[in-house]
N, C-alpha and C positions, 0 to 999 in steps of 0.2 A: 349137620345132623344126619345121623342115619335113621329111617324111620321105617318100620315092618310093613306100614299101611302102604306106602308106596313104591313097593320092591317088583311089581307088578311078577308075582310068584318065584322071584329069583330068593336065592337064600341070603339072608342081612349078612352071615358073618361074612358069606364072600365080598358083599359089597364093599364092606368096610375093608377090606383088604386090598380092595380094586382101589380108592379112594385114599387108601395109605402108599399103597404102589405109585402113587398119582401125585405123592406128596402134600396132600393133607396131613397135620401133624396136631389135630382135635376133633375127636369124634363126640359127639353127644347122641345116644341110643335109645331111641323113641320106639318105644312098643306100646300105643292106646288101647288096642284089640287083644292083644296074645295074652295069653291065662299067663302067671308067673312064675308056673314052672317052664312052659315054653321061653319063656323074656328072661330068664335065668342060665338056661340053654346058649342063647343067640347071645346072652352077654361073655358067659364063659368062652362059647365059640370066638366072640370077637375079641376078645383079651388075647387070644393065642397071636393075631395079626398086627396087635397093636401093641404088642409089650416090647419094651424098647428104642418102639419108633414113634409112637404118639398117646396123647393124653386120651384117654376112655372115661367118660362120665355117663352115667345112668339119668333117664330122665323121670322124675318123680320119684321113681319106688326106692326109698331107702331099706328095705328088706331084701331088694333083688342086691343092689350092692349089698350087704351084709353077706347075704347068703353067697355070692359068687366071690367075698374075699375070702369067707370061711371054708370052702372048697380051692382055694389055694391061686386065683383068676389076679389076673393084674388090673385091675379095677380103681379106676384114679380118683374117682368123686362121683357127688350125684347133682342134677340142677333142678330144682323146684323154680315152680311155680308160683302166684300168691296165692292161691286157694289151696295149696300143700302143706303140708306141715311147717310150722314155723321154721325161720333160717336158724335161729339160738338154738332150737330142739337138734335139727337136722344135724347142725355144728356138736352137739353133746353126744352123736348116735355114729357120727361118722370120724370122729377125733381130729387134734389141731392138724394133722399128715396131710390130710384130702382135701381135695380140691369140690369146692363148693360157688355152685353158678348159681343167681337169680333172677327169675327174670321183672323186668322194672320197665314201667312208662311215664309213671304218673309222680309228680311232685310229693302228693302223700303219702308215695312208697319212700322216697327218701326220707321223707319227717322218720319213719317208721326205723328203719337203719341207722339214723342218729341216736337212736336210743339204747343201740347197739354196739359192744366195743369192738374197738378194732379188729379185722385180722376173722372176723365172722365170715364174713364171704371173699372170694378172690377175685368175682368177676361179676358183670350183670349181663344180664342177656335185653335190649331197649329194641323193643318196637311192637306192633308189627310194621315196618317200614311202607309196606302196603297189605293189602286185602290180599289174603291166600288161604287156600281149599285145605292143607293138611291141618289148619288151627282154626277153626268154624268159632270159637270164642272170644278172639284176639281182642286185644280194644281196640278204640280209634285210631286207625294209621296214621304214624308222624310223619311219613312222607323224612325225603332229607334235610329237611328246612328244620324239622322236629326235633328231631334225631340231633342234630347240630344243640338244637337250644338243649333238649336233655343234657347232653355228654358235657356240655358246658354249665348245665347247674351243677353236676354232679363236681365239679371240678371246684365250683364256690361254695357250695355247702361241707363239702372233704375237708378245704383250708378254712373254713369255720368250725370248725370241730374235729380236729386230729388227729383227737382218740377214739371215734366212734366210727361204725361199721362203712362209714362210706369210703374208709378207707383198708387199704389190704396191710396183712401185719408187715409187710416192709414200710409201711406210711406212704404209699404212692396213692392217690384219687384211684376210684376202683374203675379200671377199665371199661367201656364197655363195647361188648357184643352186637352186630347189626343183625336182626330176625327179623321172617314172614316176606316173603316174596322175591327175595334178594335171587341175584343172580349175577354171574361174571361180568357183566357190562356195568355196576353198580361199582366198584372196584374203584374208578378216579373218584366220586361223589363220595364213597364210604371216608377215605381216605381226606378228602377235606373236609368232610362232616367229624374229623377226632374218632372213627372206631379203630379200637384196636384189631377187629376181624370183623369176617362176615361168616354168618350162619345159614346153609344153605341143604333145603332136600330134597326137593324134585330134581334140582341142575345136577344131584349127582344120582341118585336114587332111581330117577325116572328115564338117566342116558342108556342110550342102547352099549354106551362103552363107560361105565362109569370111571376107569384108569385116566381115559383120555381128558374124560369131563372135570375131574378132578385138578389135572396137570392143566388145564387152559384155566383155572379158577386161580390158582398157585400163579400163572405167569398173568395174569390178567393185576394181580394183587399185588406182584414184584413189580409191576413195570408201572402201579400208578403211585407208587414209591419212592421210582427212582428220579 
């Protein structure tokens, strides 16, 4: 994630540029504070860095995505939250094209997406893996023991229902996302915990070299892979 609250006065689109330079190849764009014309700005700005070379999702405001496609922005999706608009709405506002993240910990968010058809959402964002400062709301941190059992209910409730949202329209279990505290050393743990990534924004947001911090995140993630 790229987040505005933690840029420590540096400008987001560059980050996300340093970060793409770095070989991240998913940016998710968090602006809590910024008015949304400013968060409109800083998303158009970062589309210019990322079109081509990585996926740009907006976090929460399905308006700033609207508005930064309708100005012409390569803008890939948005990711809500559960106290955000619903995913079916989000999915109606945002068309079957875009990529739609959400974020999920709890067993009763799954019930909630079986109710949903396929191909709703693409991905989940599961944790907070631990206690972290940029998400003062998170819930219970699962820790990777958690995380582990999450990513593996999700995988038994998907093959009990096919056709419903736990699943992405290719019919694969909807992947998920590791958030909230994560950092490069987390990388072999994520990895046998079943995520398909890690979600990360102070280790890039907060580096005095975010290029670099990036590219150690990149090889820290290849090499507990291989």
């Amino acid at each position: 994630m790229a987040d505005a609250d933690v840029t420590a006065g540096r400008d987001l689109a560059d980050i996300v540029g340093a970060a793409v330079d770095g070989g991240v190849r998913m940016v998710q764009l968090r602006a809590k504070e910024l008015p949304a014309r400013d968060f409109l700005a800083a998303a158009i700005a970062s589309a210019r860095h990322t079109a081509g070379r990585a996926t740009l999702v907006v976090n929460d405001r399905v308006d700033v995505f609207l508005a930064a496609r309708a100005a012409g922005a390569a803008i890939d999706g948005v990711h809500v939250g559960q106290s955000d608009l619903p995913v079916d709405a989000v999915r109606g506002l945002i068309g079957p094209g875009a990529v739609l993240g959400l974020s999920a910990s709890l067993p009763s968010e799954l019930d909630a997406l079986a109710a949903l058809g396929a191909g709703t959402v693409d991905y989940l964002g599961a944790g907070a893996i631990r206690a972290t400062p940029t998400k003062k709301d998170h819930p219970e941190p699962l820790g990777w023991d958690g995380f582990a059992r999450f990513t593996a209910l999700v995988r038994e409730r998907a093959a009990a229902a096919p056709a419903s949202a736990l699943n992405t329209s290719a019919g694969c279990p909807l992947p998920c996302v590791a958030i909230g505290g994560v950092t490069a050393d987390d990388a072999p743990a994520a990895r046998s915990s079943s995520a398909a990534g890690l979600a990360v924004v102070r280790a890039i947001c907060a580096a005095d070299d975010p290029a670099r911090a990036a590219a150690d995140l990149v090889t820290e993630w290849t090499q507990a892979h291989a």
